[in-house]
N, C-alpha and C positions, 0 to 999 in steps of 0.2 A: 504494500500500500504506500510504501516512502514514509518520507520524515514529515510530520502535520505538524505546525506550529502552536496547536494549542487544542484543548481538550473538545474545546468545542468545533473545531475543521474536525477533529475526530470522529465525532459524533457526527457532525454532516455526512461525511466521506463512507461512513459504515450506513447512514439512512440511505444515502444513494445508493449503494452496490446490494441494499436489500431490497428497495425498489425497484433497482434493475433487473432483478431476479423473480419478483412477486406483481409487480404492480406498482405504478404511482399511488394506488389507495393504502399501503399497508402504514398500520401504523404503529403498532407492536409485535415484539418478536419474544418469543416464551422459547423458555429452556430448560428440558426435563432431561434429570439423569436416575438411572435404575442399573442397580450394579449389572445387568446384563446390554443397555442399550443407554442410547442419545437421544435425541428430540428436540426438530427446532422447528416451533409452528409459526406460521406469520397468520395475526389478525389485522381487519377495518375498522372502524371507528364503530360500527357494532357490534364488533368481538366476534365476526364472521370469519372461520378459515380462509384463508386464503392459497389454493397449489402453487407452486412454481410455474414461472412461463414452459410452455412445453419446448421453446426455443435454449432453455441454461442447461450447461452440461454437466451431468451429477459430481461430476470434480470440485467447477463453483458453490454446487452448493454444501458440499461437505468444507471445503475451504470456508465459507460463510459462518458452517458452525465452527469450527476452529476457532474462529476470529472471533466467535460470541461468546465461548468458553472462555476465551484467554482474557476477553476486557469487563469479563463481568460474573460469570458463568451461570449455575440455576438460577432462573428467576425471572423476570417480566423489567425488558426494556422496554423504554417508549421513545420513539424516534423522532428525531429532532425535524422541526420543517412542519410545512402543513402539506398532509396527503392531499392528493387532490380526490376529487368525490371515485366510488366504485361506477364501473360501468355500467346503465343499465340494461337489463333483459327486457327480450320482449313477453308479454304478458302472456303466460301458459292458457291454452285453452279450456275449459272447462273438462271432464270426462265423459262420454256418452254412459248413461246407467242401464244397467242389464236387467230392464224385467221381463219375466219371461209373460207376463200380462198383456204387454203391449202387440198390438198385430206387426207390427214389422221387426 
């Protein structure tokens, strides 16, 4: 990552390359350890999961945890900067309901 000049480019520099990996929306990154495994979730500002782009290569993101073990480890950061809003979806359709009463 190079030499930052102060805790706070730090803090920037790690929101960026988790956003680049997650989203512009992400705004917390949680860190769980279990004597057998890791775990590093990214949340939205309503503590909605967030995947990895399908485009980051699982190297970065094992590097990413690395980097969030080393400057903090378990626990809930919150990322510096304002996310910008989650994408929205378009609105799921209803279900068709299956009576078997209906003639068609």
């Amino acid at each position: 990552m190079g030499t930052l000049s102060s805790p706070r480019a730090v803090r920037q520099a790690y929101a960026r390359r988790v956003r680049a990996c997650y989203g512009d929306h992400a705004t917390q990154v949680s860190v769980t350890l279990t004597p057998t495994a890791q775990s590093l979730r990214v949340t939205d500002q309503h503590g909605e999961v967030i995947p990895p782009r399908d485009d980051v290569p699982f190297d970065e993101l094992l590097a990413l945890l690395d980097d969030t073990l080393a400057s903090g480890g378990p626990g809930i950061l919150t990322l510096s900067g304002r996310p910008q809003p989650a994408p929205t979806l378009p609105p799921v359709p209803p279900r068709e309901v299956f009576n078997p009463l209906l003639p068609w």
